[in-house]
Every structure is written in C-alpha cells, then in structure tokens.
C-alpha positions as CSV (number, residue, x, y, z in Angstrom):
1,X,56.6,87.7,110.1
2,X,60.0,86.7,111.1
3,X,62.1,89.4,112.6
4,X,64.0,91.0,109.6
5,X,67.9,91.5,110.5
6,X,70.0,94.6,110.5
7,X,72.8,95.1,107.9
8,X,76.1,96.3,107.5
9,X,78.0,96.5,104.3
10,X,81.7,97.5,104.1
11,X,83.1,98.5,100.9
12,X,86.4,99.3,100.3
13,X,88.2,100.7,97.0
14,X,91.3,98.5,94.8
15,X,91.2,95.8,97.4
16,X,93.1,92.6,95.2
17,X,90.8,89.3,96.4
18,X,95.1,87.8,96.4
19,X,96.0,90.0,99.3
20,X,93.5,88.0,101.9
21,X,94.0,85.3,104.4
22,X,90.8,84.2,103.8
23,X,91.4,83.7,100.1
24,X,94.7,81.8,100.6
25,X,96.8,84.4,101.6
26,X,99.2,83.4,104.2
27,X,101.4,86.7,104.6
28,X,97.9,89.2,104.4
29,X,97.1,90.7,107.4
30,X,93.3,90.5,107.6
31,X,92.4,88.9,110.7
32,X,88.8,90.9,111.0
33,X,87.8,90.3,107.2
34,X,88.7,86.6,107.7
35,X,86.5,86.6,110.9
36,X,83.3,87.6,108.7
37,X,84.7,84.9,106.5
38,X,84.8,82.3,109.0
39,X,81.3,83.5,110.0
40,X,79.7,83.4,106.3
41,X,80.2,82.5,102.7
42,X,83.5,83.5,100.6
43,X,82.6,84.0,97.2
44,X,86.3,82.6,95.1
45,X,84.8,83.7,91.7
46,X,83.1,87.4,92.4
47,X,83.6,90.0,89.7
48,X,82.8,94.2,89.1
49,X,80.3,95.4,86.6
50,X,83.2,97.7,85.9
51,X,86.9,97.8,86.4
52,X,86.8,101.2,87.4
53,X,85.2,103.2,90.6
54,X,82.2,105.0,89.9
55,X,80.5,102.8,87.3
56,X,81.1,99.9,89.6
57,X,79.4,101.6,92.3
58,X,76.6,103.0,90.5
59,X,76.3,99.6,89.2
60,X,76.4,98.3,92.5
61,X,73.8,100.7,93.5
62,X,71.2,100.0,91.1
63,X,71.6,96.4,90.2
64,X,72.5,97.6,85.9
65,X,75.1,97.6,84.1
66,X,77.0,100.5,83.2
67,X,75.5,100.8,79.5
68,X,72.4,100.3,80.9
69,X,72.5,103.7,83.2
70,X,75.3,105.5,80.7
71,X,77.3,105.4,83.4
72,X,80.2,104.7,82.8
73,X,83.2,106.5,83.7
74,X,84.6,108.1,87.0
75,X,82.7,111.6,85.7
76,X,79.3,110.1,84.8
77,X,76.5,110.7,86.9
78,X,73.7,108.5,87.7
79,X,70.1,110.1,87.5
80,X,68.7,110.8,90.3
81,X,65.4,108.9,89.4
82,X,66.8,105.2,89.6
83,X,65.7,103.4,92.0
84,X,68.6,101.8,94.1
85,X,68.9,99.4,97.0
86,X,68.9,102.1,99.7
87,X,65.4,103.5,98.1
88,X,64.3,99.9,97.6
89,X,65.3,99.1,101.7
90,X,63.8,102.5,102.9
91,X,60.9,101.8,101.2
92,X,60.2,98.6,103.2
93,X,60.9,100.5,106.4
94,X,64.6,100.5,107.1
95,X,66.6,103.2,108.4
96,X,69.8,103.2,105.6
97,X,73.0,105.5,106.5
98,X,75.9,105.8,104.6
99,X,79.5,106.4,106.3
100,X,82.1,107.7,103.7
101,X,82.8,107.2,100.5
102,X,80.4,106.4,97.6
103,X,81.8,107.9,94.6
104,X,78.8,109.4,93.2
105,X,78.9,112.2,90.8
106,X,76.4,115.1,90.9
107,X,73.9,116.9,92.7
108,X,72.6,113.6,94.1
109,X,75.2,112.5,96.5
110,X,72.3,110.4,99.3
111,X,70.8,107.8,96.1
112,X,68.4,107.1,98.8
113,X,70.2,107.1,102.1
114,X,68.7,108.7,104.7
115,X,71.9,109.7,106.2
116,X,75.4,110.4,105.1
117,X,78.3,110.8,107.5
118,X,81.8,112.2,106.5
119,X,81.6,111.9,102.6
120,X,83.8,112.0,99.8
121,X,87.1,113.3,99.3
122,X,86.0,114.4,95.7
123,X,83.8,117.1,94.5
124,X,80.2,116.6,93.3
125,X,81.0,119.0,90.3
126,X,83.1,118.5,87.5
127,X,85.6,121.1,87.2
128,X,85.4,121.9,90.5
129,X,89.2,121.8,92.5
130,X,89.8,117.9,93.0
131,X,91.7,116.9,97.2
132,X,94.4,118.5,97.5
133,X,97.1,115.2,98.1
134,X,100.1,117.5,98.9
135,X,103.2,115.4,97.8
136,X,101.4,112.7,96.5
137,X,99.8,114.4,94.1
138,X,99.2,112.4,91.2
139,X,100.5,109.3,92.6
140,X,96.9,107.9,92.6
141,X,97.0,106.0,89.6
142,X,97.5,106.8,85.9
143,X,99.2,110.1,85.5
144,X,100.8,112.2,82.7
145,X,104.4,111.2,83.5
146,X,108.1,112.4,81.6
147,X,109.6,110.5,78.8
148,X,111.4,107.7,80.0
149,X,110.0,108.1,83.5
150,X,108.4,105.3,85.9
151,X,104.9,105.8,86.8
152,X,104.4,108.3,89.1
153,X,102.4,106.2,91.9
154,X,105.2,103.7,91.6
155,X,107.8,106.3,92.5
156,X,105.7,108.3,95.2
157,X,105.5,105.3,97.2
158,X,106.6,103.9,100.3
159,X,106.2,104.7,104.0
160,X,104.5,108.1,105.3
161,X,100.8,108.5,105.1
162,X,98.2,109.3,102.6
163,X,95.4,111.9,103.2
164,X,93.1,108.8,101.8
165,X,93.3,107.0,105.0
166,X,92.8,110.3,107.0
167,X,89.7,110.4,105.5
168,X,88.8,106.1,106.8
169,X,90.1,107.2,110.0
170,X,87.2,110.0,110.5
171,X,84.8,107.1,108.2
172,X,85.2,104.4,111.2
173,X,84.8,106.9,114.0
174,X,81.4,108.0,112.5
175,X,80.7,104.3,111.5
176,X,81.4,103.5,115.2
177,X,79.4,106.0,116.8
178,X,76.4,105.7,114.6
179,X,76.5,101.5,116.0
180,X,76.2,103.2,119.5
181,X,73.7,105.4,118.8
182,X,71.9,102.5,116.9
183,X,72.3,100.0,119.8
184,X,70.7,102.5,122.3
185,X,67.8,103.1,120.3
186,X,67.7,99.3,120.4
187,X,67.1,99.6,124.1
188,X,64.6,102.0,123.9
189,X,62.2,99.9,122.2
190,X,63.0,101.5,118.8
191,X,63.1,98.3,116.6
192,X,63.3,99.9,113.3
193,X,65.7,97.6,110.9
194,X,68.7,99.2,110.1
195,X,72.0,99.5,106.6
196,X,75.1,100.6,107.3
197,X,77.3,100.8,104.8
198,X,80.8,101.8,105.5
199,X,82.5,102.9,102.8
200,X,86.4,103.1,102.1
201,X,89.4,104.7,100.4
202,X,92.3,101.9,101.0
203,X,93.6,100.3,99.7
204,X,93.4,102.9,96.9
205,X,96.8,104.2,96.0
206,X,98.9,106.3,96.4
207,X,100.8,103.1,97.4
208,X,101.7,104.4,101.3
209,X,101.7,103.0,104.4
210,X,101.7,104.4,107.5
211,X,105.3,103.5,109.0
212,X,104.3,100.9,111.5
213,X,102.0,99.2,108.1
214,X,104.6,99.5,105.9
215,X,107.3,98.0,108.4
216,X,105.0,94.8,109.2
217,X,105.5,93.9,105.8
218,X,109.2,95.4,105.1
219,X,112.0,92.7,104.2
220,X,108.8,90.1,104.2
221,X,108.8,87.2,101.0
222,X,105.7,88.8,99.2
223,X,104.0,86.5,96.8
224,X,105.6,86.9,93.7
225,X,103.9,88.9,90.4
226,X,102.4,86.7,88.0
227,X,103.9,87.7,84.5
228,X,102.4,88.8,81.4
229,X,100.4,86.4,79.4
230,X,102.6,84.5,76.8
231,X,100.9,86.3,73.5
232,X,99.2,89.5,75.2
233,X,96.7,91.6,74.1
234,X,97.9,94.6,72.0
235,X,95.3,96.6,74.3
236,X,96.9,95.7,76.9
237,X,100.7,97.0,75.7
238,X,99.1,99.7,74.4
239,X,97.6,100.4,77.7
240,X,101.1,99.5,79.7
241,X,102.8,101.8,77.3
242,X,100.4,104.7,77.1
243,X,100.9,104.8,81.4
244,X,104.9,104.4,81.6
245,X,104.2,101.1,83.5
246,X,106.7,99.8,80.5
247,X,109.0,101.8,82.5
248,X,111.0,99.4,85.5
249,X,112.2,100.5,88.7
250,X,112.5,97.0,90.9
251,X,113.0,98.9,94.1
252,X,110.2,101.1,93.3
253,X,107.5,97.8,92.9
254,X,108.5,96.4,96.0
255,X,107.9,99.9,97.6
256,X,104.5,99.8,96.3
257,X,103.5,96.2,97.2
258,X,104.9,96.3,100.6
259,X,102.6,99.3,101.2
260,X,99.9,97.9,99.6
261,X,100.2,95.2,102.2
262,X,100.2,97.6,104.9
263,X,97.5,99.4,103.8
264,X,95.1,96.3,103.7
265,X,96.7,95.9,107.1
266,X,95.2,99.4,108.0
267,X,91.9,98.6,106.1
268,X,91.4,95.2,108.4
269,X,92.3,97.1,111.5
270,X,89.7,100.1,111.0
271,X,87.1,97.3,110.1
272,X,87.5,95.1,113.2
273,X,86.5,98.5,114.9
274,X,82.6,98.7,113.5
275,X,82.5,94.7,114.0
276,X,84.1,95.6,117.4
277,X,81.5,98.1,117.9
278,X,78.4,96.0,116.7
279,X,79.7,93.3,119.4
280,X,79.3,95.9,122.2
281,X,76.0,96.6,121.0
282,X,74.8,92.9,121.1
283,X,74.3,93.3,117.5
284,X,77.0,90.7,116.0
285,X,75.5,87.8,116.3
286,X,71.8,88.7,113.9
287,X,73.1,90.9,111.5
288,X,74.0,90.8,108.1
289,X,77.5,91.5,107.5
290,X,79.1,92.0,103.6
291,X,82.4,93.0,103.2
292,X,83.6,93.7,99.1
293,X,85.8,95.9,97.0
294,X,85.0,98.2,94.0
295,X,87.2,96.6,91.8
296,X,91.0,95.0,92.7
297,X,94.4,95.8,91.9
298,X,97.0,94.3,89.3
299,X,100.0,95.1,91.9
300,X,102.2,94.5,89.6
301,X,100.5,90.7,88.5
302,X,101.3,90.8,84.1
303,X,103.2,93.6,84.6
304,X,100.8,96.1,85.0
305,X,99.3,98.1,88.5
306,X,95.8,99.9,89.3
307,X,93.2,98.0,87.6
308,X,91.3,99.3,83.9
309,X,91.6,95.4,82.6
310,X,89.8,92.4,82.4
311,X,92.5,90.2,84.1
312,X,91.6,88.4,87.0
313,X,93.5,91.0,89.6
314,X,91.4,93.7,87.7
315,X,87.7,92.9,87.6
316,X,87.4,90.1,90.3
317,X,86.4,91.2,93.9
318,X,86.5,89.6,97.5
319,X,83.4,89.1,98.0
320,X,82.5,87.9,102.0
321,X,79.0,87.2,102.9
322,X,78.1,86.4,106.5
323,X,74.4,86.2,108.2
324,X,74.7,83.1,111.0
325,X,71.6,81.1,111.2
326,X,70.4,81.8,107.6
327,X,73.8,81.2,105.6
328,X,76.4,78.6,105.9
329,X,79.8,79.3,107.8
330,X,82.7,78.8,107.0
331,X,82.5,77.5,103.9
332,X,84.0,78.8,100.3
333,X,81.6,79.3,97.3
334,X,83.2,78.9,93.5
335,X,79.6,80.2,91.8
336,X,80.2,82.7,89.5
337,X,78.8,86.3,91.0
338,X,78.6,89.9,90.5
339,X,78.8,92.9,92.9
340,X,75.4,93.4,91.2
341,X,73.9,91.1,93.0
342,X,74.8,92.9,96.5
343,X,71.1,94.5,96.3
344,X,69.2,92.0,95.4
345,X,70.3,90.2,98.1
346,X,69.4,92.9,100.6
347,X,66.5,93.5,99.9
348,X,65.8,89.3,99.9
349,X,66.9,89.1,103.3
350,X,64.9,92.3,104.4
351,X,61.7,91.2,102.6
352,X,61.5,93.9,100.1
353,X,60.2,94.6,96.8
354,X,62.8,93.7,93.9
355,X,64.0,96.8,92.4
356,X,62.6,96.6,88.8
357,X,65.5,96.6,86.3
358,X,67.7,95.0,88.4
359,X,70.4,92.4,87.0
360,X,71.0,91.1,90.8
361,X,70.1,87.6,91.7
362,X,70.5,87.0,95.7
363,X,73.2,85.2,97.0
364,X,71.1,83.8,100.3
365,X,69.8,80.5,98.1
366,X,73.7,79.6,97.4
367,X,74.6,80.8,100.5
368,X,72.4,78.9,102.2
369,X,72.4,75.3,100.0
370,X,75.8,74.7,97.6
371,X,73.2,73.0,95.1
372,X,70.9,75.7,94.6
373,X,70.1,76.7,91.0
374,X,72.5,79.3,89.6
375,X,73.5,80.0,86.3
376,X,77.3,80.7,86.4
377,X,77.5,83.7,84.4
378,X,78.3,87.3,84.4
379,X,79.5,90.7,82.4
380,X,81.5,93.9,83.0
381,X,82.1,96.8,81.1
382,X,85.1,98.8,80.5
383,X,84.3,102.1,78.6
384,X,86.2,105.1,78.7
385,X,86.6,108.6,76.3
386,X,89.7,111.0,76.3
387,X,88.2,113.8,78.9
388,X,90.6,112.4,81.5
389,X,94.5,112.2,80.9
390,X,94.1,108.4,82.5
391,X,92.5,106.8,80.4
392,X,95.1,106.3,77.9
393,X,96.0,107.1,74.2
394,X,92.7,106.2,73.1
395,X,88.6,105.6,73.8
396,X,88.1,102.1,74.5
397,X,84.3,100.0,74.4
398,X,85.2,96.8,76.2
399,X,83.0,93.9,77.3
400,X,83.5,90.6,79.3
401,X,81.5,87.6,80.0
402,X,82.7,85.3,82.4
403,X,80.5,82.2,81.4
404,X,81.7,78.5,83.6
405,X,85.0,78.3,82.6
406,X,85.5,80.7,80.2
407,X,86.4,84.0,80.0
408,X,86.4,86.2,76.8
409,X,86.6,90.1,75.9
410,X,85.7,92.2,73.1
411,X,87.8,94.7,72.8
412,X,86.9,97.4,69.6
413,X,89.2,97.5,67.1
414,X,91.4,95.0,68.8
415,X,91.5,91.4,68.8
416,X,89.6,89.6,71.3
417,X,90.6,88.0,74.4
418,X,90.0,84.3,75.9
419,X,90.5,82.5,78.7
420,X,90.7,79.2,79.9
421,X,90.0,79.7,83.6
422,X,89.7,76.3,84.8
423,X,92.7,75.2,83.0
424,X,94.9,78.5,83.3
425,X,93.7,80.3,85.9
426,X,96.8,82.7,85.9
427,X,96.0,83.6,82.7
428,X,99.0,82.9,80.7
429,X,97.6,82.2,77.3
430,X,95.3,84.2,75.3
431,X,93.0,82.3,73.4
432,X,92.2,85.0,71.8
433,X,93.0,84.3,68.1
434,X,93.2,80.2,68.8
435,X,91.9,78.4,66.1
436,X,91.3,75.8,68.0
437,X,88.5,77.7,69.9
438,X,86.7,79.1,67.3
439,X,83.5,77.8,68.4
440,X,83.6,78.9,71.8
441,X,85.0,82.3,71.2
442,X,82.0,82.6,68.3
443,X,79.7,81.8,70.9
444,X,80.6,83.7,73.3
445,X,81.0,86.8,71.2
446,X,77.4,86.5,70.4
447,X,76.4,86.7,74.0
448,X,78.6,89.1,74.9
449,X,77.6,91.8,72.3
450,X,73.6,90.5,72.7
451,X,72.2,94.3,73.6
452,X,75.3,95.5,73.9
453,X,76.7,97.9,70.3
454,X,80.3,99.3,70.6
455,X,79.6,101.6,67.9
456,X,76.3,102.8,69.4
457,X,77.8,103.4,72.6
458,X,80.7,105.5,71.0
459,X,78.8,107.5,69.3
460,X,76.7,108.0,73.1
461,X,80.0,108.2,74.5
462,X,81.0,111.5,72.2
463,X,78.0,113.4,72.9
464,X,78.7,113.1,76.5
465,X,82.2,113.9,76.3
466,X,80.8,117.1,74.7
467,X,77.9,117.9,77.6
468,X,80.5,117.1,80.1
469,X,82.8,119.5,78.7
470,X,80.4,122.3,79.2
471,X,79.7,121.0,82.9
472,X,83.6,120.7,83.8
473,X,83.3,125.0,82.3
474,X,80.4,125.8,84.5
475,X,81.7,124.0,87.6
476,X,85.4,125.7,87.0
477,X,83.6,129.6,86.1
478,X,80.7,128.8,88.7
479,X,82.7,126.8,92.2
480,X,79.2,125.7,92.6
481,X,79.4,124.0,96.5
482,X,79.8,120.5,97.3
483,X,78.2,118.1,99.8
484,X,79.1,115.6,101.8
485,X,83.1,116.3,101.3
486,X,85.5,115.3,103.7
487,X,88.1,118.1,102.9
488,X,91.8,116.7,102.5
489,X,94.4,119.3,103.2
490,X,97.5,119.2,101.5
491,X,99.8,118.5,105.1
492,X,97.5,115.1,105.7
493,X,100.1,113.4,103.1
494,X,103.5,112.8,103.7
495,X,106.4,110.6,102.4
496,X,109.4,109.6,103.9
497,X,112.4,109.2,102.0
498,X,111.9,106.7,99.6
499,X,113.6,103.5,100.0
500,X,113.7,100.0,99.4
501,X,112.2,97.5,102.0
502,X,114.7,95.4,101.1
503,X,117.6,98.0,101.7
C-alpha cells in the first residue's frame, strides 16, 4: 500500500475569493495562499452549503446539507452521533487535531478530533456570556442599530486591533508547535498519518486592522464595489434595510475595506508560519495542503456587507487544493464544487471508508485530470428564525442551486432569483421574473425544492426556536462551563480614532 500523506487544512472565516492574488487580485496581499495555489489546484467556482458560519461548518464536517442535519443556524447543534471526516480519518488510523476555531455548538466541541488546541472564542451553551469585544462590541456583523444610523461594523472600523486575531495569533503558535512536535515523532520512527486543521477568525469583522495592516493598504486604489443588480430582489432590500446598510457613510466603507485588506494581509502572514513550519519539518513537499473559507464577504459588492445572500461574494469560497505528485500545479479549475466535498476528498486521499450519507464527491479525479467526469452542480441553504436580532425582520427558508451556468434561488414568499453566470457573472440582472426564462427557471425550481419543503422546514424551524429558548434559559440560570474557549478580554480590542484612509 502506497504510503498515505499527511494533511493540513486551513480554514478561515468571511474570506471574499475577490480579495486574492491567486484569484486575480493584483492589490491582495496573499503571498503564502498563492504559494499553495501555485503548488495545487484553484477551484474559480467553489461555493458554501451555507452562507452563514456554523451550518457551513457542520456541513463541511459531515459531508450534508444543513436540512439534512437541522442545522442550520449559528445556535444549532449538530448531534454528536454523525459521523464526520475526523471520525471517518481516525477510524483508518490517522492522528486528527484541531487548532482553533470550529464553530460548533454544544456539549460536543472534538466531532471526532482527537485533539483540540486553543478553541473557540464562543461559548458551547446558549445563553451563556458571549467574548467580551470591548469597544467593538457589536461591530461583528448585523447589529440592532439607531434610526437613521450606519451599521455599526461599518462605523467601528478602522485601524486598532480586534480581540479576533488575538485569538489566530495563539491558533498559529499552537498550529506551529504541534508541526514540531509532529515532525519529531517523524524521526522517531512514529509514522502514524497525520490532519491538521487550522482553523481561523479573520478575516471576520469587526472590520480592523492592526495599524501596520491597515496602512499597507491606506490611500491604495481598491477595486471598486460592484453595484446592486438592476431589478433586485425585494429580499434583498428588505434584508439591506432591516440592517441599516441603506444607511451611507463613504468614509466609513473605505474604512472597512481597507481593513479588510489588512486583515487578509494578517490572515496570509499567520498562514505562511504553519507552511513555514511544515518546511522545517521536511513535511512540505508530501503533504496535503487545503486552504478555504466558511463563506465570503459582500464588502460592500451590491451595496450590502457580511454575507446572509446568495450573491456570488456571499456563498462562493476560495477554495485551494494542493498535494504535488498526485494533483496538477498550478493550474485553475472552473468545475463547479462545494465545501462539502472537503471530506470526501480526505478520506480518498487517505484511503478510507466513505462516510455514509455524505453529499461529498472528491476533488483528487479533477484535480488530477481537467476531463474527469463531474457533474457541475451544487446547493446551499440559507435558513434562519427570529431568536437572534441578526437575522433580520423576518424568518427566511432559502435555497440555491448552482447548476453549469445558472444560478437560481427560492426564496419563500418572495420571488425567485436567476442568474446568468456565464453571461453576467457580476450579477446585474435578475432573471428572476423573466419571461423569457421560464423554462429554465421551472426547471430549476423543481430540482431545487426536490427533498427540500420550505413549509416543512418552518414548521421544524418553530419547534426549535421554542427548545432553544428553554436551552438559552438553562445556560443563562445554570453558567453551565465551556470547553475548548479561548477567553477574549475586553482590553484585547482597540480602535484608534476613526478616520478616512483617504484623509
């Protein structure tokens, strides 16, 4: 049997696939993301089982989609009794740890790692006291804000620091020294296969940048934001509305996206540390190496920040794959694929048993041959209830299929949306209500809501609202203790004066 590699995934949290060199970028930053890049496959049309955090993670975990789990908000849990890739890699043998974040709610917070280093910066409970951000508080995302105000995140941004990276800064020290400690087990004849996964806060807002970030990018020509579709979604207003994003501040958006750029800049320095580290250990050159992200980041693209959509900026993820000798280099890969598929290809490249229920098709026969079969098609779910101030004036059951070329949405009790991607790939017109595209949309509609009801899932939806209601009491009444929490203080955040770049 052929020697079965080590692996390292790196995933990071709102990272837009627009702010990368190795996407087309040419003011990013990412010198060490574009290096696995240059090493492996970059996937251009890579999308989220979810919009959000946790559901995309669990997703990611398990190889299901969100309705197929119930989980599908950032306070769902996923049951302890699904199998996910960690269990499906330990169970052929491999040593799995997990550096920082995973986003799980819960009792559960391992999901089949053997190790966990630094954690969280969330509680496990519900109702339990959230990280204390300090000044930033609030600023990140969707936030109750003042009549007539502009989105708190927006305003609260700018150069300082956010306790979120404090938190990657302890993530890649642990990530670093575990790759020692790996390595010299290495060279004691301990040959058992290892998964790292590294897992990040930035480029999650609050939208700061520590100085020296947030100056590399100050008074620089950003790419400009794409603007709304012609005929948008009333969803989507709704949505802008409902989060004070209809609110302007000019000099407050170019705050925000210059520290965005800074923070990716942070992101891409703390990552060419572990690939740093692996080098040293003369483990670079056999191992499997994925970088992704959660979900991405509007940054201000159709008028709108944070993500909770089905545009392009939202739900589609970078998405590098590199494993030299087994997978082209180099080379860019438009195949339409789904974070869900991060498992399956795992445990193909370790050898391992399939995990059951799995949606996840491995990458390694595209990455390996551009005519491989693949059927260019994929879904994510958007479904939210009103337990949580962000999630806007109303529940919401969305679905999307991204199917070749197309793109379409159901949205309940809203008209749908389409999309042209080949021809529009900004996504200026909805095709929504098109006449002209009746046949398509009908279609598509039928695959998209093929084992999947809106009203069903509302109605399951509800009932948890209600449970989780009595959990958020108990974890308030009780302060039942956490695990695997990397405790933020208050003083790890800080804002300078607010200002524009441009000033």
């Amino acid at each position: 049997m052929a020697k079965r590699p080590n692996m390292v995934f790196i995933l990071s949290d709102q990272h837009s696939r627009r702010v990368l060199g190795c996407y087309g970028n040419t003011v990013a930053q990412t010198p060490n993301i574009d290096r696995i890049a240059a090493r492996g496959v970059t996937f251009r049309s890579a999308y989220c089982a979810s919009p959000i955090c946790t559901p995309s993670r669990m997703s990611l975990l398990t190889g299901r989609w969100p309705h197929e789990q119930h989980c599908w908000t950032l306070e769902d849990a996923l049951a302890s009794d699904i199998p996910t890739f960690a269990h499906g890699l330990g169970a052929a043998g491999y040593k799995t740890i997990l550096c920082g974040r995973m986003h799980a709610i819960g009792p559960d917070q391992l999901h089949g790692f053997d190790e966990r280093h630094v954690g969280d910066c969330a509680p496990n409970w519900l109702g339990s006291p959230r990280q204390d951000l300090g000044v930033l508080a609030g600023a990140q995302g969707p936030s109750p804000h003042g009549e007539g105000e502009v989105a708190r995140s927006l305003r609260l941004s700018g150069a300082g620091q956010s306790g979120y990276e404090v938190v990657d800064d302890a993530t890649t020290e642990a990530a670093c020294e575990t790759i020692s400690r790996l390595g010299a087990e290495g060279r004691q004849g301990k040959d058992q296969p290892f998964l790292l996964c590294v897992g990040y806060l930035l480029p999650h807002c609050p939208f700061v940048a520590r100085p020296d970030d947030f100056e590399a990018f100050s008074g620089v020509e950003l790419p400009e934001p794409l603007p709304k579709s012609s005929n948008e979604n009333s969803w989507i207003d709704a949505w802008r509305r409902s989060t004070g994003l209809d609110k302007h501040d000019p000099a407050a958006a170019r705050r925000a996206r210059t520290a965005y750029y800074g923070m990716v800049r942070a992101l891409d320095r703390k990552i060419g540390l572990v690939l740093d580290a692996l080098e040293r250990e003369g483990l670079l050159e056999d191992t499997l190496i994925i970088y992704a992200s959660d979900h991405g980041e509007h940054l201000g693209d159709h008028d709108l920040w944070w993500k909770n959509t089905f545009h392009e900026e939202s739900v589609s993820v970078p998405l590098v794959v590199s494993w030299p000798g087994s997978m082209r280099q180099g080379v860019q890969c438009d195949h339409v694929v789904n974070l869900v598929d991060i498992g399956a290809t795992l445990l193909d490249a370790a050898g391992a048993v399939p995990l059951p229920r799995s949606r996840g098709r491995s990458l390694l026969a595209i990455g390996a041959n551009p005519r491989a079969e693949w059927v260019d098609e994929t879904f994510s779910e958007y479904v939210t209830d009103l337990s949580s101030a962000w999630t806007g004036p109303q529940a919401t059951q969305q679905r999307m299929i991204r199917q070749g070329r197309w793109k379409y949405v159901h949205i309940a009790g809203h008209p749908p949306q389409l999309f042209d991607l080949e021809r529009d790939p900004n996504e200026a017109v909805d095709l929504g209500l098109d006449p002209a595209h009746q046949t398509v949309r009908r279609r598509l509609s039928e695959r998209v809501l093929d084992g999947w009801d809106p009203a069903a899932i509302e109605a399951e939806v509800a009932i948890r609202c209600a449970e989780k209601a009595v959990l958020r009491e108990w974890g308030r009444r009780t302060d039942p203790p956490s695990r695997y929490v990397f405790a933020i203080r208050a003083e790890d955040s800080w804002l300078q004066e607010p200002g524009s770049p441009d000033e």
